[in-house]
TIROLO-125549 format. One line per 8 residues: their letters; for each residue x, y, z of C-alpha. Coordinates in Angstrom, 3 decimals, padded with zeros to 6 digits, always signed. Example, Ala and Ser with C-alpha at 12.3 -4.5 7.8 and 13.67 -1.06 7.14 Angstrom:
<rs>
as) +012.300,-004.500,+007.800 ~ +013.670,-001.060,+007.140
</rs>
This chain:
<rs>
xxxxxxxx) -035.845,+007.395,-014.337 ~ -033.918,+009.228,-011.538 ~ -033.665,+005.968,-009.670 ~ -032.978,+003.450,-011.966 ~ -029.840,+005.966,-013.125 ~ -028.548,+005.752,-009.952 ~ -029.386,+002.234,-009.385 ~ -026.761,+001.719,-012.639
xxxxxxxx) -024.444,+004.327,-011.369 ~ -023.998,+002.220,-008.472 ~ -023.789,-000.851,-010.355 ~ -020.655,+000.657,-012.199 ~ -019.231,+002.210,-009.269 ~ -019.567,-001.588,-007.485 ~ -017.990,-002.860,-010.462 ~ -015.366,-000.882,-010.893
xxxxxxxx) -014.059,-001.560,-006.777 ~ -014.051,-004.975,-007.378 ~ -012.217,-004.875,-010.766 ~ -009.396,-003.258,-008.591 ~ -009.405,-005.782,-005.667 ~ -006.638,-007.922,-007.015 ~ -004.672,-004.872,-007.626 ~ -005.274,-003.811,-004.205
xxxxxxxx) -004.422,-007.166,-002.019 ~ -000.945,-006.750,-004.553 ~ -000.008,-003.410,-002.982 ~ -000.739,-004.294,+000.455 ~ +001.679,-007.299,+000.124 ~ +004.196,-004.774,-001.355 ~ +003.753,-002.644,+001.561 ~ +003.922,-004.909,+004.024
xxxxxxxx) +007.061,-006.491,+002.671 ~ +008.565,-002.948,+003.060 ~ +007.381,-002.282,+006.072 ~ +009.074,-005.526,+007.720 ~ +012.213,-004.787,+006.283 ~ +011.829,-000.854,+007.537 ~ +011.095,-002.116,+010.419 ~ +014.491,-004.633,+010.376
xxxxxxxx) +016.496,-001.845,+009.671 ~ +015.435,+000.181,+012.232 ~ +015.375,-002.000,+014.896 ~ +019.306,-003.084,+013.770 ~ +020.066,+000.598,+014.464 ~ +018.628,+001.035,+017.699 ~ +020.146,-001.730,+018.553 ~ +023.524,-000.017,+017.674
xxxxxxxx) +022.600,+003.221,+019.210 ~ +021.691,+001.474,+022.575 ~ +024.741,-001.488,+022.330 ~ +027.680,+000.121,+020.526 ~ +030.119,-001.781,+022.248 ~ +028.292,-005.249,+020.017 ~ +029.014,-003.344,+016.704 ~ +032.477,-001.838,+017.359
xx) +035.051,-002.622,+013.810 ~ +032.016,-003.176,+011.679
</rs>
């Protein structure tokens, strides 16, 4: 009895993972996207830190 509970507690627990995988692969495109343009931004001001003389009147 002990076993075949857990055999079905594992069954749920598989279930329930792969019910969320679509959700998942969703927020890691989200987070990538924001992470490229993070990583724009940032690059765009140490560009200005190191160059100033490219960014002077802007």
């Amino acid at each position: 009895m002990k076993i075949s509970h857990q055999v079905w507690l594992t069954l749920v627990q598989c279930f329930r993972h792969l019910s969320r995988l679509p959700q998942t692969f969703a927020q890691a495109a989200v987070q990538r996207r924001q992470r490229a343009v993070n990583d724009e931004l940032e690059t765009e001001r140490l560009d200005r830190i190191c160059n100033p003389s490219k960014y002077r009147g802007k």
